[in-house]
VOGU-3710 file (C-alpha; in Angstrom, 3 decimals, decimal comma):
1> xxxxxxxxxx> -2,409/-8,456/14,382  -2,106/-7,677/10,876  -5,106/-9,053/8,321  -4,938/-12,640/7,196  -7,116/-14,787/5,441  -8,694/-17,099/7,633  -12,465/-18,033/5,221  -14,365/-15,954/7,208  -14,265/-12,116/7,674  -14,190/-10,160/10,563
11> xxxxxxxxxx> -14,772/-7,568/9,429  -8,420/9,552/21,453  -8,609/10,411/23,026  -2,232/23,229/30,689  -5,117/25,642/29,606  -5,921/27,706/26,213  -8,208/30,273/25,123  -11,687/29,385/25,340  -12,811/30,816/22,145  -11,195/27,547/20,637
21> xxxxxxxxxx> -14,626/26,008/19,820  -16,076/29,340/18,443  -13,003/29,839/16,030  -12,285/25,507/14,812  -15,941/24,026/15,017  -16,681/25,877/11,608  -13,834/25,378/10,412  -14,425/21,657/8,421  -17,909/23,412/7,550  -15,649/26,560/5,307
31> xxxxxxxxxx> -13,094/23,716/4,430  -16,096/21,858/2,302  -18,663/24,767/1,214  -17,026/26,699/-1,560  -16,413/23,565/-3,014  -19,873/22,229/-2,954  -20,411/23,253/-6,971  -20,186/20,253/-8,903  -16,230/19,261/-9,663  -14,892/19,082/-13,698
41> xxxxxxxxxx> -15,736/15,533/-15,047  -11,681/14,999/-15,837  -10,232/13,277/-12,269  -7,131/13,644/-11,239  -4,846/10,659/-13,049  -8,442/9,124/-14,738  -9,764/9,018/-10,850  -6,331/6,765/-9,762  -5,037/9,249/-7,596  -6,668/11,200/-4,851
51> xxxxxxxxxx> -6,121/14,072/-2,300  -7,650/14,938/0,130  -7,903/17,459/3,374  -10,412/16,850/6,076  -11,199/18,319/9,524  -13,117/16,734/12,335  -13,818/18,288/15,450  -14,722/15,816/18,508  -16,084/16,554/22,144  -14,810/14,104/24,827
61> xxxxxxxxxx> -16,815/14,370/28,476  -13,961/12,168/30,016  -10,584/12,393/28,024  -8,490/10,470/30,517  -11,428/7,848/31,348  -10,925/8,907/35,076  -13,446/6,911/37,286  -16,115/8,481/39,329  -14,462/7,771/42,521  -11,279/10,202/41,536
71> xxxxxxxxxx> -11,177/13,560/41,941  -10,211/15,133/38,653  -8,477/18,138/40,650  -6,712/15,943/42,296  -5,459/13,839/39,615  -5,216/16,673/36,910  -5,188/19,703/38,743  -8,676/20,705/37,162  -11,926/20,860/37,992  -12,695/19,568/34,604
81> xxxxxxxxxx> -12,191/16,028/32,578  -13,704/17,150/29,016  -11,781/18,490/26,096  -12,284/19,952/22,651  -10,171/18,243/20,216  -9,463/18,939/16,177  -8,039/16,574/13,849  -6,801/18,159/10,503  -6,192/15,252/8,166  -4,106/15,383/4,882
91> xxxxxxxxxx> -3,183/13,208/2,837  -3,185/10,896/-0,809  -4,669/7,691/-2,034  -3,965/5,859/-5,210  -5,959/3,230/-6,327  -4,354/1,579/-9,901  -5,487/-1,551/-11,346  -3,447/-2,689/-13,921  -4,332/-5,832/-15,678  -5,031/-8,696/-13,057
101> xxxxxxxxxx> -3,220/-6,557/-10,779  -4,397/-3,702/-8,544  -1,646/-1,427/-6,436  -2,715/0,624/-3,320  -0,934/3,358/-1,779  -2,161/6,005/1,170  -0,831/7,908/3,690  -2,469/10,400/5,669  -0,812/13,371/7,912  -2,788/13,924/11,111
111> xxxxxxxxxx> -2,199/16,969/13,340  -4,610/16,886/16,682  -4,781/19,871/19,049  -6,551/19,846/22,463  -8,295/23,083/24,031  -7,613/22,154/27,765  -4,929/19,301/27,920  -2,936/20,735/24,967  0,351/18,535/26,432  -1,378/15,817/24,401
121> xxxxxxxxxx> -1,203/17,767/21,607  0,740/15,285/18,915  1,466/14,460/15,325  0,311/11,369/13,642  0,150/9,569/10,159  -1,462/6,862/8,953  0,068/4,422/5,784  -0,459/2,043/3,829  0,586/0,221/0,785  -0,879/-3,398/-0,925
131> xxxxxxxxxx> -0,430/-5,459/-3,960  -3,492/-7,020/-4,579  -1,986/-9,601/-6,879  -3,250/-12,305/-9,051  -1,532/-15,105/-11,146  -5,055/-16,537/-12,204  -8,011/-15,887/-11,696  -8,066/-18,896/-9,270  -5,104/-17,814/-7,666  -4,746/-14,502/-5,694
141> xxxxxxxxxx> -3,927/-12,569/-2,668  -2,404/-9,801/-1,574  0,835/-8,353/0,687  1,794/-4,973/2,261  2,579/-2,978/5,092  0,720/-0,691/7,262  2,360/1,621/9,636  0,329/4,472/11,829  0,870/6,649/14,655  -2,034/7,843/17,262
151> xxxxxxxxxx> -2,779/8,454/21,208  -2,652/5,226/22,958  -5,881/4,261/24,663  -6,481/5,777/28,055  -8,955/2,981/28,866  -5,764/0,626/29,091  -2,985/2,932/30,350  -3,740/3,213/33,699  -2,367/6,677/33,431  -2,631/10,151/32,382
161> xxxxxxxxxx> 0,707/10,273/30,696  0,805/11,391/26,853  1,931/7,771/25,320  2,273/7,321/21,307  1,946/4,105/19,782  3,490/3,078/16,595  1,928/0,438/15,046  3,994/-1,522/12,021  2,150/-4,613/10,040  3,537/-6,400/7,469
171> xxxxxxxxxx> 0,957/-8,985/5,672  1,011/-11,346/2,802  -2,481/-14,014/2,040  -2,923/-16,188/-0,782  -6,131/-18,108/-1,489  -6,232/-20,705/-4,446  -9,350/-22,988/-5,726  -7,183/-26,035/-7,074  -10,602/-27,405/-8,489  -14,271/-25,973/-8,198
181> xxxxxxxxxx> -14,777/-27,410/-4,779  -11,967/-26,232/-2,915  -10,675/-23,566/-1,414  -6,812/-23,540/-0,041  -6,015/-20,138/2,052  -2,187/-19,516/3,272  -1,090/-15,653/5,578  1,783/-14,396/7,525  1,699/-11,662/8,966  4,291/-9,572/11,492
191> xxxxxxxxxx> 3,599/-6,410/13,837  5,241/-4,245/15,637  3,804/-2,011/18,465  5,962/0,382/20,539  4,748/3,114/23,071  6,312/6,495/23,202  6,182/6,859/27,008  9,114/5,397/28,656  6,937/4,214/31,626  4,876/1,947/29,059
201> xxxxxxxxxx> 7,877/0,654/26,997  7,717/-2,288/29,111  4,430/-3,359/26,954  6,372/-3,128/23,521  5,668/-6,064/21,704  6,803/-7,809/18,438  5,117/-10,916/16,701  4,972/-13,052/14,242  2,129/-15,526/13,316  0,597/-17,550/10,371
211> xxxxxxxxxx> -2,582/-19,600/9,301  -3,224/-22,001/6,368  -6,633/-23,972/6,144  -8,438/-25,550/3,280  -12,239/-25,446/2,498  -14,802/-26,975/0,788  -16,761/-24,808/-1,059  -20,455/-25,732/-2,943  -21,776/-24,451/-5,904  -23,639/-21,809/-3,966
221> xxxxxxxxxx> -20,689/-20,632/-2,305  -20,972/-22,182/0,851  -18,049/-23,199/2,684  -17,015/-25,425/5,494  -13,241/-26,304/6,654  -10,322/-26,561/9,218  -7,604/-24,177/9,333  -4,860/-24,013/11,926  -3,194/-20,821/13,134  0,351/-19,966/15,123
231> xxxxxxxxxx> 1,684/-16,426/16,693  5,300/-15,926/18,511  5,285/-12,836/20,669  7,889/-11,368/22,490  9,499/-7,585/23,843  11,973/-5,936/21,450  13,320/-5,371/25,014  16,372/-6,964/26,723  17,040/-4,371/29,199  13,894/-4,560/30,657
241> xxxxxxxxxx> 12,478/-6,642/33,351  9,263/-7,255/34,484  8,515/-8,545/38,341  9,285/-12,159/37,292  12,686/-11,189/36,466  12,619/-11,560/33,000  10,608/-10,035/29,443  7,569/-12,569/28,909  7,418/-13,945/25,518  4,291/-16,217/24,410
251> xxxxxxxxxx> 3,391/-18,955/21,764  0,463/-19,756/20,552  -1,388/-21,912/18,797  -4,947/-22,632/17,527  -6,577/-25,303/15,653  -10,360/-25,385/14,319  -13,942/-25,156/12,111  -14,297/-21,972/9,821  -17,347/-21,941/8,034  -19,479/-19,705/5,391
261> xxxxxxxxxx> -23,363/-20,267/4,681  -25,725/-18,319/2,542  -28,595/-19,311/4,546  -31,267/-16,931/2,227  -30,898/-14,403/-0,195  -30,883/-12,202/3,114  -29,339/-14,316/5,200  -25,368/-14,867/5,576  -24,091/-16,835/8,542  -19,661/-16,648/9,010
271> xxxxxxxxxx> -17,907/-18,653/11,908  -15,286/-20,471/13,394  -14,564/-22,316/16,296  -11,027/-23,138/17,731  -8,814/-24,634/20,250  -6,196/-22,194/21,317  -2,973/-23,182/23,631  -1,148/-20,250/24,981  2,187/-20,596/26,506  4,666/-18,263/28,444
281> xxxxxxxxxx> 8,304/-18,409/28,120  8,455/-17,908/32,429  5,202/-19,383/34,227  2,757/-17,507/34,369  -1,541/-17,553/35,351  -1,821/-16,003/31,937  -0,983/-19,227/30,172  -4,716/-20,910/28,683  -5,695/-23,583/26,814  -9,929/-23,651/25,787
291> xxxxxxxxxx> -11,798/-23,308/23,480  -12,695/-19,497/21,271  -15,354/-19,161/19,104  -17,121/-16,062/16,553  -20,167/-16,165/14,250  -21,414/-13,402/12,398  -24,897/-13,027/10,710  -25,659/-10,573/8,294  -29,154/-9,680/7,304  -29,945/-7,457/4,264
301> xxxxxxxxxx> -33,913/-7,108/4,386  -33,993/-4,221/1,987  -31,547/-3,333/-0,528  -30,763/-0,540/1,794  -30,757/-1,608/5,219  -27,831/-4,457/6,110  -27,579/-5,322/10,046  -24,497/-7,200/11,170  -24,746/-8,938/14,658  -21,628/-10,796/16,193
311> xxxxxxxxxx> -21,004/-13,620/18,641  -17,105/-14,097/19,976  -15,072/-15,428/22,520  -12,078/-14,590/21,407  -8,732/-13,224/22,510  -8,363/-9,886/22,861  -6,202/-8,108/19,752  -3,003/-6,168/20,411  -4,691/-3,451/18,778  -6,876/-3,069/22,040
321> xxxxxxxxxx> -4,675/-4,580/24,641  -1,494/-2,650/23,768  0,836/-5,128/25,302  1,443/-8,491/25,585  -1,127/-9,196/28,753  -3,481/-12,297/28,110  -6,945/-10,943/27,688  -10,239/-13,113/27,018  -12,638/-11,144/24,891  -16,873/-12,317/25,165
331> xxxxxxxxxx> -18,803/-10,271/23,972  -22,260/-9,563/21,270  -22,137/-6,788/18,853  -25,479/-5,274/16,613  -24,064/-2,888/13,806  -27,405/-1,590/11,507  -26,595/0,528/8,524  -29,520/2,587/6,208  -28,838/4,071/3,290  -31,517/6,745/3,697
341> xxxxxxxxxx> -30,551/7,961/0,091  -27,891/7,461/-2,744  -26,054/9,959/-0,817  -27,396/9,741/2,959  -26,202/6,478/5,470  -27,049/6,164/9,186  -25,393/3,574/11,440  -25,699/2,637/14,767  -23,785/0,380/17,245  -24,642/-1,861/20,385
351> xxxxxxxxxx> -22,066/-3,901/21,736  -21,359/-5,475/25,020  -18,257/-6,676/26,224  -16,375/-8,771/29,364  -12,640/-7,970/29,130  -11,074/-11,089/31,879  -7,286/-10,445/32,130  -5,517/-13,639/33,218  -2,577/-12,740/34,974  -1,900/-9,615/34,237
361> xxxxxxxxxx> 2,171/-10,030/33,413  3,087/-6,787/35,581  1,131/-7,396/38,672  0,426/-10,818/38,389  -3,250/-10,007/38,781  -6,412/-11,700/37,522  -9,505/-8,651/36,798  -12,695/-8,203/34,611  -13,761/-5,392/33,213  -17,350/-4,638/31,915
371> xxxxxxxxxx> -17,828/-2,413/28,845  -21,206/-1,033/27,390  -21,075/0,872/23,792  -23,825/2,672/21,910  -23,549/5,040/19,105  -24,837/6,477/15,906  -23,813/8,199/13,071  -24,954/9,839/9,999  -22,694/10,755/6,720  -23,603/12,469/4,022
381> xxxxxxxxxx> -21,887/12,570/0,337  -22,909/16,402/-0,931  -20,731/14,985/-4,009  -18,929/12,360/-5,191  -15,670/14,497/-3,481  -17,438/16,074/-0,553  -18,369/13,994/2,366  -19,945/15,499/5,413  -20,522/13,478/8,407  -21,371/13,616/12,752
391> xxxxxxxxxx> -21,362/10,554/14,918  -22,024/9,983/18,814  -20,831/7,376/21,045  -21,044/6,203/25,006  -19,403/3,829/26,655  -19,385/2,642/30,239  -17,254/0,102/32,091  -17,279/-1,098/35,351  -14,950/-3,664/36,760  -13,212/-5,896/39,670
401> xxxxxxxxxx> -10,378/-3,369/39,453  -10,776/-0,612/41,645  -10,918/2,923/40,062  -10,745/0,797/36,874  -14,587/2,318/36,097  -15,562/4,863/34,167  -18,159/6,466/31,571  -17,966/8,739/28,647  -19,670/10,458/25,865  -18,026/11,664/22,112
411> xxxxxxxxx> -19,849/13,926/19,995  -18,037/14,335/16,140  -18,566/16,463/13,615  -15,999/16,225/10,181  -15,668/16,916/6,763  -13,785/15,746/4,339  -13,020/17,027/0,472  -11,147/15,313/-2,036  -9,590/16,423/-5,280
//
């Protein structure tokens, strides 16, 4: 779904020449290194407007998240699941403030090559335009529209099938403090997801939702209120059917607590706590009414070392799901981030998630899946323009589906230059 204001913040995956990594893994390294000398003081538009190339070169042990129990010759016709992938990025940013107003504008070209599986070889982009407006200082917001292109996730396709999604958002928030002690928040927001693989098109969704909630907010900034959300989903679709006989549309609705404490100067607690009703157009075992929850804490010990850990029971995005399928998202996340030096961050991530699908709206099926993430990564600003940076991440899931299980490992490397 796209952003909206709700008090609290949330905050890729045939045969080529082998020599593939020898030739592209140095390649973001000569993209940055003659222009490691310091860059003129004049930037381009006063610093407004930036462009920018970078390169980032990934290792995937198990591109297709096949399970254990499959054969990979079987299933691919190769002895091997891994891949070598490069992502050349291009692209723009402008960043202009003009008075109370600030306008945003980006758009990045991505071009993505595989060594082994090059028939997943694609072009992507990713855009984005805001208005972060304000009539007052008291009074503000913003609205825009994203729209990207990428490699669906073969966690959820149940296939090895090259599939594209196209994701469009459209967004608008306002928050206004009336008086000193209240906070009144308003968003809409649409999105559009469709898959490029005609075998998936049956998980095309559109939707349409909206939240407005008031708060009351103390001198020190902490907040407590009630906000109530809704969201209409249904397929673009009317030639397709699914095994009920008919495209599945949902409403739902949500009503509850969202809350904001400064606990210490190193302390921040966010959270909410709902009751959500979600209804099918045709009966379904998806449909659930209960109650989801998230709290965040942040702790800043040092000026230098923040660690975010998260709570949820949520539903799942359509982001992650990809379709319209009912998913029920518990989980506990641990993000710490160090900034070594002005120019030197490290991050890490520990998260644990159960995925329960409630009627799954193709087979009808109820499953869990199990997922296990850890990572790190380090990135290092060489100069204000120059950013080099290498990241690792696992992630294991087991489940009640069979052959649903699987484990992998990503190694990055990337570099990025601006001018």
């Amino acid at each position: 779904m796209a952003p909206l204001d709700s008090g609290f913040s949330r905050p890729a995956n045939g045969a080529t020449g082998e020599r593939f990594t020898v030739r592209r893994l140095p390649l973001a390294l000569l993209l940055a290194l003659p222009l490691a000398a310091p860059l003129p003081a004049a930037a381009l538009f006063n610093d407004r407007v930036e462009l920018f190339a970078a390169e980032n070169i990934t290792y995937d042990s198990n591109v297709f998240r096949l399970s254990k129990q499959l054969d990979p010759q079987t299933v691919l016709g190769t002895d091997h699941k891994d891949d070598w992938l490069s992502t050349t990025q291009l692209g723009f940013v402008v960043d202009a403030p003009y008075s109370l107003q600030r306008f945003q504008l980006g758009y990045t070209w991505l071009i993505n090559r595989y060594q082994r599986f090059d028939q997943l070889n694609y072009n992507g982009h990713a855009g984005r335009a805001a208005w972060l407006w304000s009539i007052t200082p008291e009074l503000t917001g913003d609205v825009g529209y994203t729209d990207t292109e990428t490699l669906a996730n073969f966690a959820n396709l149940g296939t090895t099938n090259k599939d594209l999604l196209r994701t469009k958002q459209g967004f608008f928030n306002a928050v206004w403090l009336p008086v000193a002690t209240w906070r009144l928040h308003a968003g809409a927001a649409t999105v559009e997801q469709t898959h490029s693989d005609p075998l998936q098109r049956i998980n095309d969704i559109e939707t349409a939702a909206g939240v407005v909630g008031a708060s009351y907010v103390t001198a020190q900034d902490d907040r407590l209120g009630v906000e109530g959300r809704f969201e209409r989903g249904k397929s673009p679709h009317d030639d397709l059917v699914n095994l009920s006989g008919t495209i599945n549309g949902y409403r739902q609705n949500s009503v509850g607590v969202v809350g904001h404490w400064i606990a210490t100067g190193h302390s921040t607690l966010d959270g909410r706590v709902d009751y959500v009703r979600r209804e099918y157009d045709q009966p379904t075992t998806a449909d659930y009414s209960g109650p989801t929850a998230r709290l965040a804490h942040t702790w800043t010990p040092t000026g230098k070392i923040t660690v975010v850990s998260s709570l949820y029971r949520d539903i799942g995005p359509i982001a992650d799901v990809q379709s319209s399928n009912f998913v029920l998202v518990t989980g506990v996340s641990v993000k710490p981030t160090w900034a070594v030096t002005d120019k030197v961050n490290v991050g890490g991530d520990a998260e644990y998630n159960k995925w329960d699908y409630r009627g799954n709206l193709l087979t009808g099926l109820n499953y869990t899946h199990w997922t296990r993430t850890f990572g790190a990564n380090v990135a290092w600003h060489v100069t204000q323009k120059i950013q080099l940076g290498a990241a690792y991440s696992y992630e294991m899931r087991t489940s009640t589906l069979p052959v649903a299980d699987y484990r992998d490992n990503l190694f990055t490397v990337s570099a990025r230059v601006g001018f």
